[in-house]
C-alpha positions as semicolon CSV with decimal commas, in nm:
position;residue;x (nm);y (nm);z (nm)
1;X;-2,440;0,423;0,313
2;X;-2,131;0,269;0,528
3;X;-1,805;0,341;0,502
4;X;-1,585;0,085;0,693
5;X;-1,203;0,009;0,664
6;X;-1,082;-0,316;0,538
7;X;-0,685;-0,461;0,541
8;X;-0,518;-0,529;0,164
9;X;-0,252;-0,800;0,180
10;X;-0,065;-0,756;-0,146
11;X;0,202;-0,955;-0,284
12;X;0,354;-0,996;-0,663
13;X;0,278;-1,255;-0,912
14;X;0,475;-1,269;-1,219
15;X;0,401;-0,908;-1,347
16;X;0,050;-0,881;-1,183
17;X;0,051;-0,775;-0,779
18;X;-0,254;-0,947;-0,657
19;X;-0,471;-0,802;-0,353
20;X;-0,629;-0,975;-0,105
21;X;-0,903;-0,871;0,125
22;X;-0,887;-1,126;0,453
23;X;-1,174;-0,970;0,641
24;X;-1,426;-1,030;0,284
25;X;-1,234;-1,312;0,106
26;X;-1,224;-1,091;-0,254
27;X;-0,907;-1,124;-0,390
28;X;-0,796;-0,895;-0,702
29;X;-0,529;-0,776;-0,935
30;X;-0,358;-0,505;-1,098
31;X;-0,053;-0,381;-1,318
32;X;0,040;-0,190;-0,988
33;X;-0,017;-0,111;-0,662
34;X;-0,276;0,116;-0,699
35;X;-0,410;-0,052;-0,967
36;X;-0,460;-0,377;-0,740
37;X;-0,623;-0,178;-0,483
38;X;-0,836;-0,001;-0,700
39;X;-0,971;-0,324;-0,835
40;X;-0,992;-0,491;-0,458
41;X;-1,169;-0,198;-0,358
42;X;-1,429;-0,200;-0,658
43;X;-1,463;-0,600;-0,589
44;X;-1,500;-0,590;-0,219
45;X;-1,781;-0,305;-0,302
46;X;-1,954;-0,529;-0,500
47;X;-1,971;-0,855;-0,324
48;X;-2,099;-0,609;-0,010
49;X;-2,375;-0,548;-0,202
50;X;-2,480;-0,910;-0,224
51;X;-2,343;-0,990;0,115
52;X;-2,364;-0,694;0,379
53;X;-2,116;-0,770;0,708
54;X;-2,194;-0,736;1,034
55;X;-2,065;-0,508;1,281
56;X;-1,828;-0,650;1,387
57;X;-1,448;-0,496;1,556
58;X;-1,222;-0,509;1,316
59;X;-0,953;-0,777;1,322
60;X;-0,559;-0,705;1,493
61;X;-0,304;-0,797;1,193
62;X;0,040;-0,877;1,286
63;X;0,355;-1,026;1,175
64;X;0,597;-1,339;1,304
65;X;0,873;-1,502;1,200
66;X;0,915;-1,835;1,185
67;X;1,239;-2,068;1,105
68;X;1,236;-2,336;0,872
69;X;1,566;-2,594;0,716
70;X;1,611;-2,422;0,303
């Protein structure tokens, strides 16, 4: 069995905070945080199953900022 680390980009919806995996696609949601997590984790599990990665390095996430007329 692998155990490999994966990024969660969360952000809020409404009342729901919806989690995103970037390096698998699975997206998921939850009441809270953890909740979101949890459920990312349990779906990114899953679709492993079906579709194993390869080993690959694991990607550099960053921020920016960018300007833009409101």
């Amino acid at each position: 069995m692998n155990v490999r680390t994966f990024t969660a980009v969360i952000h809020k919806e409404d009342d729901l905070y919806v989690a995103e995996c970037p390096e698998v696609g699975t997206v998921s949601q939850g009441h809270t945080i953890e909740e979101a997590i949890a459920n990312l984790k349990e779906a990114t599990e899953l679709y492993l199953e079906d579709f194993p990665l390869p080993d690959i390095s694991r990607p550099l996430v960053t921020t920016f900022e960018a300007t833009y007329a409101a």
